[in-house]
C-alpha positions as a Markdown table, in Angstrom:
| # | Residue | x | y | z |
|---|---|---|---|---|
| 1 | Unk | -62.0 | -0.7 | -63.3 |
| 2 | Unk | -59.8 | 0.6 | -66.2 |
| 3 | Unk | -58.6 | -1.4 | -69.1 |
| 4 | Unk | -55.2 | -0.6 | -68.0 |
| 5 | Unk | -56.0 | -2.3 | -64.6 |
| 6 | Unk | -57.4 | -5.3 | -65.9 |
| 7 | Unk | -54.2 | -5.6 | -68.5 |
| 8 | Unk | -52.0 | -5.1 | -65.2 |
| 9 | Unk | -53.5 | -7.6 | -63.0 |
| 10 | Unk | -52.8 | -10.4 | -66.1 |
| 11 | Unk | -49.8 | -9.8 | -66.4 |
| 12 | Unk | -48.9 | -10.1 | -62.8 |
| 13 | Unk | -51.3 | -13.2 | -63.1 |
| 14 | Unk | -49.8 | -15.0 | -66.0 |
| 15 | Unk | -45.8 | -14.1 | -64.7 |
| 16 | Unk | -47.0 | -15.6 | -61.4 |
| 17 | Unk | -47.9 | -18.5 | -62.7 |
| 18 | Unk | -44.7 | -18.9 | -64.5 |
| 19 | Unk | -42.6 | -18.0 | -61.2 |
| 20 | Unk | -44.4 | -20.8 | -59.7 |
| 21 | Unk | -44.5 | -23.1 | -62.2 |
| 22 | Unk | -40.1 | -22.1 | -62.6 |
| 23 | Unk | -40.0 | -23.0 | -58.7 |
| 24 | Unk | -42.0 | -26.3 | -58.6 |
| 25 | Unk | -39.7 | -27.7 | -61.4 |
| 26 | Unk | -36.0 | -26.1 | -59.3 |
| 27 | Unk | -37.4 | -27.8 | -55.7 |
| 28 | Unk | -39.0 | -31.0 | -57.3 |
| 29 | Unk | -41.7 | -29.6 | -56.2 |
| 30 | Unk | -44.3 | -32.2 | -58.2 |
| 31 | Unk | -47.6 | -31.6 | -56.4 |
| 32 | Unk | -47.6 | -28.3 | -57.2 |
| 33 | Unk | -46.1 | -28.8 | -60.9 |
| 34 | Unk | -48.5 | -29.1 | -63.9 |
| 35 | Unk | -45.6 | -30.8 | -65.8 |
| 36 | Unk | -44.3 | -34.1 | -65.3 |
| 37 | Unk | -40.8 | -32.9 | -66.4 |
| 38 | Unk | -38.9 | -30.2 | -65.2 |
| 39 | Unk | -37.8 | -29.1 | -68.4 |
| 40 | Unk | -41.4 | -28.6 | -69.4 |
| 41 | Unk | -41.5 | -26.8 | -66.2 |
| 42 | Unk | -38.8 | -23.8 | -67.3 |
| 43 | Unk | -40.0 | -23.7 | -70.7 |
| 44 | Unk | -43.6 | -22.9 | -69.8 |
| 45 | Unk | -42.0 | -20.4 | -66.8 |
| 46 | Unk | -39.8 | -18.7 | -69.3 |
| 47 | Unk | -42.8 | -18.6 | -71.9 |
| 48 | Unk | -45.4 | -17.5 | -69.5 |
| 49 | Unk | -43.3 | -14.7 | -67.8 |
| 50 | Unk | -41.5 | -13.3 | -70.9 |
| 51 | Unk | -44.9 | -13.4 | -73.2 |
| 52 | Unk | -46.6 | -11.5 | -70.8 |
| 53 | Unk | -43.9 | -8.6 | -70.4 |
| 54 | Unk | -43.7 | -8.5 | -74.0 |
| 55 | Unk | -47.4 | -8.5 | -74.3 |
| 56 | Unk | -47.8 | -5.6 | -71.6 |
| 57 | Unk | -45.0 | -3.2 | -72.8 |
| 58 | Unk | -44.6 | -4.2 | -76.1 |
| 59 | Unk | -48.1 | -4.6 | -77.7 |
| 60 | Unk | -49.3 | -1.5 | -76.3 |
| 61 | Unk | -47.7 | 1.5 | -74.8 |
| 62 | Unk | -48.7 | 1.7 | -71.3 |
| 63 | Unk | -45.3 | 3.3 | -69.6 |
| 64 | Unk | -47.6 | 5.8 | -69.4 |
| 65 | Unk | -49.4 | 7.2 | -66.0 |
| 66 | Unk | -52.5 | 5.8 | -65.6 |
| 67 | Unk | -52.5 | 3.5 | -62.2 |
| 68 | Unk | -51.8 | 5.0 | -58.7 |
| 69 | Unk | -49.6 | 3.5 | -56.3 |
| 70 | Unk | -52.4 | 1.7 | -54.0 |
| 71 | Unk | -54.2 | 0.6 | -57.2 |
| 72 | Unk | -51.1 | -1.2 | -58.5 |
| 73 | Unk | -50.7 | -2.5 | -55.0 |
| 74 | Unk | -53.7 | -4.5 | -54.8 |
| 75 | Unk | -53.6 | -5.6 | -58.1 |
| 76 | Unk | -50.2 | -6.6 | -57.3 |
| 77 | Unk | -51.9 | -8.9 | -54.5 |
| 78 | Unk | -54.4 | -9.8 | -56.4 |
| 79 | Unk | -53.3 | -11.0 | -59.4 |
| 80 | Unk | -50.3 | -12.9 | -57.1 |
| 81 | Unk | -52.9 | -14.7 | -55.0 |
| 82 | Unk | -55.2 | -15.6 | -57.9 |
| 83 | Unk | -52.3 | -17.2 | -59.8 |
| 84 | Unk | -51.5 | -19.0 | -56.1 |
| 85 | Unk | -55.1 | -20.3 | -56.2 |
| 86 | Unk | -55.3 | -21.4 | -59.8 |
| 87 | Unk | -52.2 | -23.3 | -59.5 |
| 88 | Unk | -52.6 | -25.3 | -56.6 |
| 89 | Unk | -55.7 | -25.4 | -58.0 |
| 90 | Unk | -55.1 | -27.0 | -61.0 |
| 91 | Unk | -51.9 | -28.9 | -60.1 |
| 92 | Unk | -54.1 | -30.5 | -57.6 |
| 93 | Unk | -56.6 | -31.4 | -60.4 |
| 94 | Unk | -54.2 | -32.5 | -62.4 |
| 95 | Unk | -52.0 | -34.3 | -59.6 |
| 96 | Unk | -55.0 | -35.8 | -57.8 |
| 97 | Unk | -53.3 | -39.5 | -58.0 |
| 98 | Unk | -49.9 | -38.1 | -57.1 |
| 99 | Unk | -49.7 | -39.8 | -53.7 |
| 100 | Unk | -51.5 | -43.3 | -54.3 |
| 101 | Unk | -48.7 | -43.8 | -57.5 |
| 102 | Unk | -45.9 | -43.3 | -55.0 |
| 103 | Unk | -47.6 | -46.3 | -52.5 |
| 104 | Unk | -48.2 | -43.3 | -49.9 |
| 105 | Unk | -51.2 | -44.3 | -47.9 |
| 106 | Unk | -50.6 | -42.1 | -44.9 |
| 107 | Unk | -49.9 | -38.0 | -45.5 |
| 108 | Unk | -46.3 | -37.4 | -45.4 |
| 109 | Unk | -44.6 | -36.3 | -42.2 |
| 110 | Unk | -42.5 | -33.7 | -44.2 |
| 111 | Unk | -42.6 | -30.1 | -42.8 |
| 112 | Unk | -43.8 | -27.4 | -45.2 |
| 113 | Unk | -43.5 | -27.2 | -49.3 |
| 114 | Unk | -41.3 | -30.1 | -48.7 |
| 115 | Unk | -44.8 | -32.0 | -48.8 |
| 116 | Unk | -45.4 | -30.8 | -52.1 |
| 117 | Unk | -42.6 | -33.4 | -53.1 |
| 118 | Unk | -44.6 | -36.3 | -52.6 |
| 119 | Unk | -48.5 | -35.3 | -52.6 |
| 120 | Unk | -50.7 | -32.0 | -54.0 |
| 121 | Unk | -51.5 | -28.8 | -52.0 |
| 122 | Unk | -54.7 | -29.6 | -51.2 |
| 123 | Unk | -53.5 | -33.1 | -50.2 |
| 124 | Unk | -51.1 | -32.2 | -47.9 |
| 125 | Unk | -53.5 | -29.2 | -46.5 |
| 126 | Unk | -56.2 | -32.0 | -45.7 |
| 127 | Unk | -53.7 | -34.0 | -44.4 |
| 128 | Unk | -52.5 | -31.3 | -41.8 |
| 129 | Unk | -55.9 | -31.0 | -40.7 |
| 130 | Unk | -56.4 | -34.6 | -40.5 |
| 131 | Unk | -53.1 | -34.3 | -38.0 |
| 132 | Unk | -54.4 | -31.5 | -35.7 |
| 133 | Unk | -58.0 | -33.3 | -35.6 |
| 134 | Unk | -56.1 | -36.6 | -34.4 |
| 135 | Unk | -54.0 | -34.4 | -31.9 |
| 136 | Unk | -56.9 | -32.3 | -30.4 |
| 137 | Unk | -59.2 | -35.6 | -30.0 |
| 138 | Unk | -56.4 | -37.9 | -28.1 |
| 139 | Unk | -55.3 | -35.6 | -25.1 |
């Protein structure tokens, strides 16, 4: 792997991680948010996707060819679903008591990232699966 596809993949990476962190602070989105305020939120989204663009093209000249098409593809999907991982990741780290300080003892009924509202990923991911055991055992 080039230098130049190593250098692409963090940039997608690192302006992921900003797009998600700029979403989780819009939707209230708390179990997926590293920040406890929104504005915290946007600032590190703004930082975090305008450092890296300015790292990548500014730093270094690299408008240049050097990646083909299905190379900046998969980096593309990499990069995107290693910044997925490392934020619910981490959120869910640092989130971990999210649901027992809202006096949640059951996972939430809410459908979809709505869930991220009230508990982590991972929380609401074991909780789904908690709800399908239940369903599958009680015919």
């Amino acid at each position: 792997m080039t230098q130049l596809a190593v250098e692409y993949f963090f940039l997608i990476f690192i302006s992921c991680c900003g797009v998600l962190q700029f979403v989780a602070a819009r939707r209230k989105l708390r179990g997926l948010s590293f920040f406890q305020r929104a504005i915290s939120g946007y600032l590190f989204a703004v930082l975090a996707i305008a450092g890296a663009f300015c790292w990548f093209f500014i730093v270094k000249n690299r408008c240049v060819p050097g990646l083909e098409g299905s190379e900046v593809f998969a980096l593309f999907i990499a990069g995107s679903l290693a910044s997925f991982i490392f934020t619910a990741s981490l959120s869910s780290v640092i989130n971990r008591k999210l649901r027992l300080s809202m006096g949640e003892d059951n996972p939430s009924e809410e459908p979809g990232l709505d869930s991220l509202k009230r508990m982590t990923y991972f929380q609401a991911i074991a909780g789904h699966f908690r709800r399908k055991g239940g369903e599958q055992s009680n015919p």
